[in-house]
C-alpha positions as a Markdown table, in Angstrom:
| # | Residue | x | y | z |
|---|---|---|---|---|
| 1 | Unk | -50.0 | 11.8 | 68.6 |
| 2 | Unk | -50.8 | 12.0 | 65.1 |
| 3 | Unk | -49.4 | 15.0 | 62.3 |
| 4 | Unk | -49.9 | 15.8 | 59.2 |
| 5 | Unk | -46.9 | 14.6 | 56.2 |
| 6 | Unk | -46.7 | 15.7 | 52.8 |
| 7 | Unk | -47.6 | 13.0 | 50.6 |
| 8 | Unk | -47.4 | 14.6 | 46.8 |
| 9 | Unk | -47.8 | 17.6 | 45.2 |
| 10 | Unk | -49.8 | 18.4 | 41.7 |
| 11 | Unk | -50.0 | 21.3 | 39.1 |
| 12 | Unk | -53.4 | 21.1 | 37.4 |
| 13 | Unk | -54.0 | 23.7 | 35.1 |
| 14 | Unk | -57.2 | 24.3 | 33.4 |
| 15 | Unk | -57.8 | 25.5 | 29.7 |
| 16 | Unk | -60.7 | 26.9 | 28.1 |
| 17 | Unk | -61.9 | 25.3 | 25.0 |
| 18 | Unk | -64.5 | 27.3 | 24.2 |
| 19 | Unk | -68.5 | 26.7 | 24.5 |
| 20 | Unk | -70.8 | 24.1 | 23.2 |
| 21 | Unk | -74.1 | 24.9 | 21.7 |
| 22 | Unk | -75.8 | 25.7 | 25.0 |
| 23 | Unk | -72.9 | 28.6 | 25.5 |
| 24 | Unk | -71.5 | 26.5 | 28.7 |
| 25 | Unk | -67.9 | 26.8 | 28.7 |
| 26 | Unk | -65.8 | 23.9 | 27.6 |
| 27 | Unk | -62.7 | 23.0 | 29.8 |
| 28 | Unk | -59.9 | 20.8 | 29.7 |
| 29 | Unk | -57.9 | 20.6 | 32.4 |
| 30 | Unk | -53.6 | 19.1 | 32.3 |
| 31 | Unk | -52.1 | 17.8 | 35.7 |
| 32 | Unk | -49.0 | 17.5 | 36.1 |
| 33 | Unk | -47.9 | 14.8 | 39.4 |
| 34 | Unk | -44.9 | 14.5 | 41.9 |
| 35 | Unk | -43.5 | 18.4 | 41.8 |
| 36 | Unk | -40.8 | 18.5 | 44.0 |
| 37 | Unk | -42.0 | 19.7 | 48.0 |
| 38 | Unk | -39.9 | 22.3 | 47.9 |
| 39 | Unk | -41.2 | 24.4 | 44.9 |
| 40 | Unk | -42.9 | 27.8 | 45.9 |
| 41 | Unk | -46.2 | 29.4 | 44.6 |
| 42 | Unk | -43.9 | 31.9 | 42.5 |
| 43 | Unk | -42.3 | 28.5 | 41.3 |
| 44 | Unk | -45.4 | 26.7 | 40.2 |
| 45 | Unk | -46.8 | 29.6 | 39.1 |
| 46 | Unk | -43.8 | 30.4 | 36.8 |
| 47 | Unk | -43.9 | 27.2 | 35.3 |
| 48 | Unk | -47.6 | 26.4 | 34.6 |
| 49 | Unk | -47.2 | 30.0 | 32.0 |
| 50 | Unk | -44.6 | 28.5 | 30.2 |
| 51 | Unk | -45.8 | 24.9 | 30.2 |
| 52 | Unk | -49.2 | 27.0 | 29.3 |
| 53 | Unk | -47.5 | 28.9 | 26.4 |
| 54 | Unk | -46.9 | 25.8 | 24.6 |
| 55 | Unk | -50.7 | 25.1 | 24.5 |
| 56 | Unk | -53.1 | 26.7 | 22.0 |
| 57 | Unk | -56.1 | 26.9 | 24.3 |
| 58 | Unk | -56.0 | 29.9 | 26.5 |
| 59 | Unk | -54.9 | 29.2 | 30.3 |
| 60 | Unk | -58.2 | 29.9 | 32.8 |
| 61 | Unk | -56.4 | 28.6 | 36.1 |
| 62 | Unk | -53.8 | 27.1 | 38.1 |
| 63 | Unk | -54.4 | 24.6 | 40.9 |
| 64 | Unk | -51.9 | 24.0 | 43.2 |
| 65 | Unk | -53.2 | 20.5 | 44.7 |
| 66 | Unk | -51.3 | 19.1 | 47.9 |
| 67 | Unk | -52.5 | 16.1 | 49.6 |
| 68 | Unk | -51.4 | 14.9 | 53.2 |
| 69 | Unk | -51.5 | 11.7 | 55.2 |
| 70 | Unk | -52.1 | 11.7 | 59.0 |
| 71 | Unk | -49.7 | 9.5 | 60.4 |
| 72 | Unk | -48.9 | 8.5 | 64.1 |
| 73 | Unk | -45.9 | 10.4 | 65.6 |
């Protein structure tokens, strides 16, 4: 029977960097790789504002990103 694993975890936080010409927004988006399993939304939450504080660019979003492999039991 097959199940679900965690594979990795990744921040990705998204930044606005204003508009072009047109007045769609420009974005710029940081991801961060390998955050530990364990860490809880409060966790990754917590830590994208302070990473985000060091940036100049207002923060528009956070993106917890987990992916999964299906592996056989």
């Amino acid at each position: 029977m097959a199940k679900l694993e965690d594979k990795e975890i990744t921040l990705k936080m998204v930044f606005s960097k204003g508009e072009t010409n047109t007045g769609k927004k420009k974005l710029m988006s940081l991801s961060i790789k390998s955050i530990n399993k364990g860490a809880s939304d409060d966790d990754i939450y917590q830590l994208a504002n302070e990473l985000a504080s060091l940036q100049s660019l207002p923060l528009l979003g956070i993106h917890r990103l987990q992916s999964e492999i299906v592996v056989d039991e």
